[in-house]
C-alpha positions in Angstrom: 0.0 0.0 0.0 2.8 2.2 1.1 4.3 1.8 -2.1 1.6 2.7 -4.2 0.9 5.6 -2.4 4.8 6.3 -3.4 4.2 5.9 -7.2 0.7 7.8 -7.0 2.7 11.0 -5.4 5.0 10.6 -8.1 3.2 10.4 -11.0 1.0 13.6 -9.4 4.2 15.0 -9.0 5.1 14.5 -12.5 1.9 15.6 -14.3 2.1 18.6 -12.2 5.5 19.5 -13.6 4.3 18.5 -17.4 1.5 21.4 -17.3 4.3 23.5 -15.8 7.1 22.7 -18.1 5.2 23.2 -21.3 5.2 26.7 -22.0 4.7 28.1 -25.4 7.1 27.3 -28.0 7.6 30.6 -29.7 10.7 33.3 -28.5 8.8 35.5 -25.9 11.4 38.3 -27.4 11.3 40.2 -30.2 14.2 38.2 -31.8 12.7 37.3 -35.4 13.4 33.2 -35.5 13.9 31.2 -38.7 13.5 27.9 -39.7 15.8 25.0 -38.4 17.5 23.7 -41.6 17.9 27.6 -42.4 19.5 28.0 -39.0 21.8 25.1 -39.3 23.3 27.1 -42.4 23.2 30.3 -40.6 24.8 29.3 -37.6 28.1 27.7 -39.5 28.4 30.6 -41.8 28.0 33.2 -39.1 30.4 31.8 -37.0 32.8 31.2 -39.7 32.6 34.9 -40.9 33.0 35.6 -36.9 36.8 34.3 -37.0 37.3 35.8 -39.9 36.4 39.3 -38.7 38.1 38.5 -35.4 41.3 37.5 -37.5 41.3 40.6 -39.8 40.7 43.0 -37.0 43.3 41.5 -35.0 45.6 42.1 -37.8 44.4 45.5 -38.9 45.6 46.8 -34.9 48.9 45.2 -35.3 49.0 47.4 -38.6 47.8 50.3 -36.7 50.1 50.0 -33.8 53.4 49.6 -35.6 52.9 52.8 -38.0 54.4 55.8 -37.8 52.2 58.2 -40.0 49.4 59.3 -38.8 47.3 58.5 -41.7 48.5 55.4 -42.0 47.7 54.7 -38.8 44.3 56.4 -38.5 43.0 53.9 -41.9 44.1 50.8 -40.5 42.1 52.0 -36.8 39.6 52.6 -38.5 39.3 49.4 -40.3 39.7 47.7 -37.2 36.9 48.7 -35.8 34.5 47.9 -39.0 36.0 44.3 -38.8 34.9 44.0 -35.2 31.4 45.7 -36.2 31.5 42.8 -38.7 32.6 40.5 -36.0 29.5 41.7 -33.5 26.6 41.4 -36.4 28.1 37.8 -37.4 27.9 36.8 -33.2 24.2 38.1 -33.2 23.7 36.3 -36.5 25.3 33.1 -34.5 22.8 33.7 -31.3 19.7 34.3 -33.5 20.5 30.9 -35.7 21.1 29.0 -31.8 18.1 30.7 -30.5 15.5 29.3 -33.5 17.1 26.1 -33.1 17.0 25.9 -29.0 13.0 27.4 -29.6 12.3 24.5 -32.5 13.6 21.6 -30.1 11.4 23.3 -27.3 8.3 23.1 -29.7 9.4 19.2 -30.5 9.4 18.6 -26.9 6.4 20.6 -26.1 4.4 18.4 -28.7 6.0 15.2 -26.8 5.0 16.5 -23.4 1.2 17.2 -24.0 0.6 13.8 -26.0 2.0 12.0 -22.7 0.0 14.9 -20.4 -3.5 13.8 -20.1 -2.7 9.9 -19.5 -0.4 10.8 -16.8 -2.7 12.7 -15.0 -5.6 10.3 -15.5 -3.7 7.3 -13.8 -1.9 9.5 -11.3 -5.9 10.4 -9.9 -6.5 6.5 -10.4 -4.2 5.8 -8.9 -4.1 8.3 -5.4 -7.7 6.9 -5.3 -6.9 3.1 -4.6 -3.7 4.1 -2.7 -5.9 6.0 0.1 -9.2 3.2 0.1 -8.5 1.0 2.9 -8.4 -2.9 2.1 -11.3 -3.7 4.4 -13.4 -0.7 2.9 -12.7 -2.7 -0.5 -14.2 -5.5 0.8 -17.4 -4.1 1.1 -18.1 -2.9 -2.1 -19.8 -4.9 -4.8 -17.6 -8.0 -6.4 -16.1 -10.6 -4.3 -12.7 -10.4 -2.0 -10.8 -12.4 -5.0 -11.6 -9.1 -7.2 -10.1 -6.9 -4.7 -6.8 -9.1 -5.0 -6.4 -9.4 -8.2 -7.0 -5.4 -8.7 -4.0 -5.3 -6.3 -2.0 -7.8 -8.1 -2.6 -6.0 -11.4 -1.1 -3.0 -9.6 1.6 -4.6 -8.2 2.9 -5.6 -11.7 2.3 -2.5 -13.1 4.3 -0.4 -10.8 7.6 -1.3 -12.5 6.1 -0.2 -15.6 5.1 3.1 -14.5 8.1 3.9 -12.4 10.0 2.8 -16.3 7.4 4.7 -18.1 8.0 7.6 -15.1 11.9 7.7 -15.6 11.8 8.5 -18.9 9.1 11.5 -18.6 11.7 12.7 -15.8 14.1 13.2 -18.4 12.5 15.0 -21.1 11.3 17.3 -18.0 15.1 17.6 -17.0 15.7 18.1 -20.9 12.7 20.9 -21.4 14.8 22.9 -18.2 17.9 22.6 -20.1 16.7 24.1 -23.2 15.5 26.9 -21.2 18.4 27.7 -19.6 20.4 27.5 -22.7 17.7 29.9 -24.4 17.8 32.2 -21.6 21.9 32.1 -21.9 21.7 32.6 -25.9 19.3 35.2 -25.6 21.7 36.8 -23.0 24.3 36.7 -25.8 22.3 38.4 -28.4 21.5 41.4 -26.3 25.9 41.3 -25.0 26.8 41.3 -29.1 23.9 43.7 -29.9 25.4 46.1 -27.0 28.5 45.5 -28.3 27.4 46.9 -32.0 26.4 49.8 -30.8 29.6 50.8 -29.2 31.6 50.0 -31.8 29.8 52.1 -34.2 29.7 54.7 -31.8 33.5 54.6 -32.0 34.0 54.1 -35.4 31.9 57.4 -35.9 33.6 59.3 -33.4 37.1 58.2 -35.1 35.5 59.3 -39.1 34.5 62.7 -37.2 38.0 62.9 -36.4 39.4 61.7 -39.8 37.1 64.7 -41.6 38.3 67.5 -39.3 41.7 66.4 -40.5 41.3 66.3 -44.1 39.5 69.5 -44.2 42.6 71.7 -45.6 41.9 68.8 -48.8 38.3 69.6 -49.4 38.8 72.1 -51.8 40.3 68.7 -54.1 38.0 66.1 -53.2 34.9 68.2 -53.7 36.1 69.4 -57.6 36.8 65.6 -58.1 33.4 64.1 -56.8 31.8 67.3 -59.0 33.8 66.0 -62.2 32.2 62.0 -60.9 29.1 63.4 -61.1 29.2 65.0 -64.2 30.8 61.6 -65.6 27.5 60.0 -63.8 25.3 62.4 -65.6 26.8 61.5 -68.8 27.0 57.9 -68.8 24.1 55.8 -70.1 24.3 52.6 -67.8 26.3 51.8 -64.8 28.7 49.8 -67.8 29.4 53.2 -69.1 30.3 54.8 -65.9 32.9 51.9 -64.9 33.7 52.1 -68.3 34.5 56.2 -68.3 36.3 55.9 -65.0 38.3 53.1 -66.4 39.8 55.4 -69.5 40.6 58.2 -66.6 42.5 55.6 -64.4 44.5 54.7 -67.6 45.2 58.3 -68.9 46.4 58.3 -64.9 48.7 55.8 -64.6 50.3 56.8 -68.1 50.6 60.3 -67.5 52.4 59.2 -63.9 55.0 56.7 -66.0 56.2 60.0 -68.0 59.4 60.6 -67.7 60.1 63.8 -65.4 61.5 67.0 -67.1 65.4 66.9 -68.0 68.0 69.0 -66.3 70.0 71.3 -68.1 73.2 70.3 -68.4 76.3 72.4 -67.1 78.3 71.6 -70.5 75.7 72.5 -73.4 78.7 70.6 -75.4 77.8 67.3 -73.6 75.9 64.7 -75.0 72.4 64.1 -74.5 72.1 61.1 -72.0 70.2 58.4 -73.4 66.7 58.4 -73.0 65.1 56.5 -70.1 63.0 53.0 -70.7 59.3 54.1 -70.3 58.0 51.7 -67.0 56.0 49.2 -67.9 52.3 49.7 -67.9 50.0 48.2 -65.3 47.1 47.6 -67.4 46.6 44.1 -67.7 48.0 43.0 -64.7 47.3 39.6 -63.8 48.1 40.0 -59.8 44.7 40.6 -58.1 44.5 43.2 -55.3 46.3 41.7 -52.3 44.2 40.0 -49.4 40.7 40.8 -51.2 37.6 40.3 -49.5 34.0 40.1 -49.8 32.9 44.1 -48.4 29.8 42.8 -46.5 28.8 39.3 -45.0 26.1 37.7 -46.0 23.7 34.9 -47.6 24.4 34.7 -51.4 21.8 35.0 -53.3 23.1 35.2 -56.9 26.0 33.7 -57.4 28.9 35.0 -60.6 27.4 33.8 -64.1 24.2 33.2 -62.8 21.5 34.1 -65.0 19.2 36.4 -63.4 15.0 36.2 -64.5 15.9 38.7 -67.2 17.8 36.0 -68.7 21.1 38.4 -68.0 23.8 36.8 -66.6 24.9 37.8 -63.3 28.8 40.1 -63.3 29.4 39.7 -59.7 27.8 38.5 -56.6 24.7 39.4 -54.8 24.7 39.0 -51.0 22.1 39.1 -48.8 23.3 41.0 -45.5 21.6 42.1 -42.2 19.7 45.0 -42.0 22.3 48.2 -41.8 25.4 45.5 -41.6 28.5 47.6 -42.1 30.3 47.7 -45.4 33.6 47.8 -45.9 36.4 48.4 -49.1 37.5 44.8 -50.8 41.3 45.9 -50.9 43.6 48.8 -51.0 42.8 51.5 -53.5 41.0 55.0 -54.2 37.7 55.8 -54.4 36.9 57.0 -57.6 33.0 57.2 -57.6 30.6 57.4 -53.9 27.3 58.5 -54.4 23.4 57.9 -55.7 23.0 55.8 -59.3 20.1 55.7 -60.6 18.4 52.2 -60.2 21.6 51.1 -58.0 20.7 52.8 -55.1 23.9 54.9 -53.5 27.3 52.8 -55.1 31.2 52.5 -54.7 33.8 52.5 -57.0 37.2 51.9 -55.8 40.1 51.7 -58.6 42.9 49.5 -57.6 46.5 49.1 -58.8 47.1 47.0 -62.0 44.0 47.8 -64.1 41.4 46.4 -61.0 38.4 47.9 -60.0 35.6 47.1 -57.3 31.7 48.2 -57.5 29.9 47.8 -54.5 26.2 48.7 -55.2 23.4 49.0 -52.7 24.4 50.3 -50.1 21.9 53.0 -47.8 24.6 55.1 -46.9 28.1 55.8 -47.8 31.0 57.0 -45.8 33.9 57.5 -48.1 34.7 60.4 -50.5 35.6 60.7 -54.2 39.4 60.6 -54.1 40.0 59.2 -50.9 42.6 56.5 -50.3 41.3 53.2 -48.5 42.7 50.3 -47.6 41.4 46.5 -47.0 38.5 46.6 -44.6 38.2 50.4 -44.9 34.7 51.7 -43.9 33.0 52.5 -47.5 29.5 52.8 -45.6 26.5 50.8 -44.6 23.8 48.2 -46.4 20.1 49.0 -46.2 17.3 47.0 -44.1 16.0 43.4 -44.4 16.0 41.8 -47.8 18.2 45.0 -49.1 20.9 43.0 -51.3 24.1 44.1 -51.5 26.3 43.2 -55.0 29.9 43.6 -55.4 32.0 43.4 -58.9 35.2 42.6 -59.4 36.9 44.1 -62.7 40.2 43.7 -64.3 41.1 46.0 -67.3 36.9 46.4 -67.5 36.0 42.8 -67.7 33.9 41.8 -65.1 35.9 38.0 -63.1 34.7 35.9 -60.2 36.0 37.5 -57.0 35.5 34.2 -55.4 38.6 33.2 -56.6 40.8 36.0 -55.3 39.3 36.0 -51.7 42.4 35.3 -49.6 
């Protein structure tokens, strides 16, 4: 009797915690969840974007640190700190993914829990019913003594099976508080990266503040060269054309800057001429890509190099799909040669790189680099726009548009 009266307060015990350890399914945040096989993918490209930022930051200060101009040393801060931005909004991207998949196991369990609810409590009240009638109080109630034994027979084999039956509920209850905790720690990291965010773009705008009171004795120059962009922008017929115009200056550039400087008048006019200098040898056509190139934003790919779009076009570079206002940053060293509204392309980037290369990143809601100005690898260039707001960058050489999958280093 004792014994049944044990199993009875444990099985009330048990239904009690069901009802309590089912509560709804869905984030009670305002986190927006996705789907699990979506997460999965998330959650390994996140974090593998997260080392990458951490690694490229962590490089960037060692660059920073050991140079002795100012400039120098003021780009590579400042590209430090948009690599950690990058490195916060890939950690939230890593807690959101860990979050939806903690919430879908919760729902799984959930749906586990209530099948096995209303039994549970049925035979618990069963159960604390016989436990509490006294033998002889059986006796008197319609059916003969042998009934009353063989009820307490059939209970006596069945308690095995229930404590079995028990032990196993007991875990999935132990396994519902785990999934708890663990979505009460992830959400804890969520709100830690998404404090994190918002100091380091408070810093990286107080350090651009600084960099424009700085180069204010050289606005005179950059603002006649983003006029003569615009012009160029004006003129063009398609983006093709623009890329295409800029591409002719850069060239006119680099051979004006291969001239040979003015010759000296010699002391003896009686002397011959020395011979002529070899002209250096043109960049144009360079095969070497832009050292340690990388992708300006991270992100879900959505159209991939080559891949023909519904208009039948073939895609010229890649389409990423960021987070909403997910920092941007330059591909590789160079000069911004265009920054600014195109028509149907939303506010763009052009950045002209040594050897004939040039980068167009298009999309973007805001930009934060001016016509003219010199950037480096992970340079701030400015910032994408909100949810579903794609991002494309091209890679160029001499014009033609290449993969820039296969010069990521």
């Amino acid at each position: 009797m004792r014994r049944h009266a044990f199993t009875a307060t444990a099985l009330i015990a048990i239904s009690a915690a069901l009802a309590v350890a089912m509560p709804d399914s869905r984030a009670r945040t305002d986190v927006l969840l996705v789907e699990p096989a979506e997460a999965e993918a998330q959650l390994a490209r996140a974090a593998r974007e997260s080392r990458r930022a951490e690694q490229r930051a962590a490089r960037l200060s060692r660059k920073a640190e050991a140079a002795t101009e100012a400039a120098t040393r003021t780009a590579s801060e400042a590209a430090a700190l948009a690599a950690r931005i990058q490195q916060a909004e890939a950690d939230i991207e890593v807690a959101r993914a860990r979050l939806s998949l903690v919430q879908a196991e919760r729902a799984e369990l959930t749906a586990r829990l209530a099948e096995q609810q209303e039994p549970t409590a049925r035979l618990a009240a069963a159960l604390q019913t016989a436990s509490r009638r006294p033998l002889a109080l059986s006796a008197l109630q319609p059916g003969s003594l042998k009934e009353v034994v063989y009820v307490r027979a059939v209970l006596d084999s069945a308690v095995p099976q229930i404590r079995a039956r028990t032990a196993d509920l007991r875990d999935e209850l132990d396994k519902g508080r785990a999934l708890e905790a663990e979505a009460t720690r992830t959400l804890a990291e969520l709100r830690d990266g998404e404090k994190a965010l918002r100091e380091r773009r408070a810093a990286l705008a107080a350090l651009e503040s600084k960099q424009r009171v700085a180069s204010r004795n050289a606005r005179g120059a950059a603002m006649r060269e983003a006029e003569r962009a615009l012009a160029l922008a004006e003129e063009a017929r398609d983006l093709d054309g623009l890329v295409s115009r800029l591409d002719d200056i850069a060239a006119l550039r680099r051979e004006l800057a291969a001239l040979p400087g003015p010759v000296l008048r010699p002391a003896d006019l009686s002397a011959p001429l020395p011979a002529a200098p070899e002209p250096a040898p043109s960049a144009t056509g360079s095969a070497s890509p832009p050292a340690d190139y990388q992708l300006p934003v991270d992100g879900r790919t959505l159209v991939g190099f080559g891949a023909r779009r519904a208009s039948g076009i073939a895609s010229t570079g890649l389409e990423l799909a960021p987070v909403a206002g997910a920092q941007v940053v330059a591909p590789a060293r160079g000069r911004a040669v265009f920054a600014g509204p195109y028509r149907g392309f939303g506010r763009i980037v052009i950045i002209e790189h040594d050897g004939g290369w040039t980068s167009l990143v298009t999309g973007l809601a805001r930009v934060d680099v001016a016509v003219g100005a010199a950037v480096i690898g992970g340079s701030p260039v400015g910032v994408a726009g909100g949810r579903g707001a794609p991002v494309t960058i091209e890679l160029r050489r001499d014009g033609e548009p290449v993969n820039p999958l296969q010069y990521l280093r």
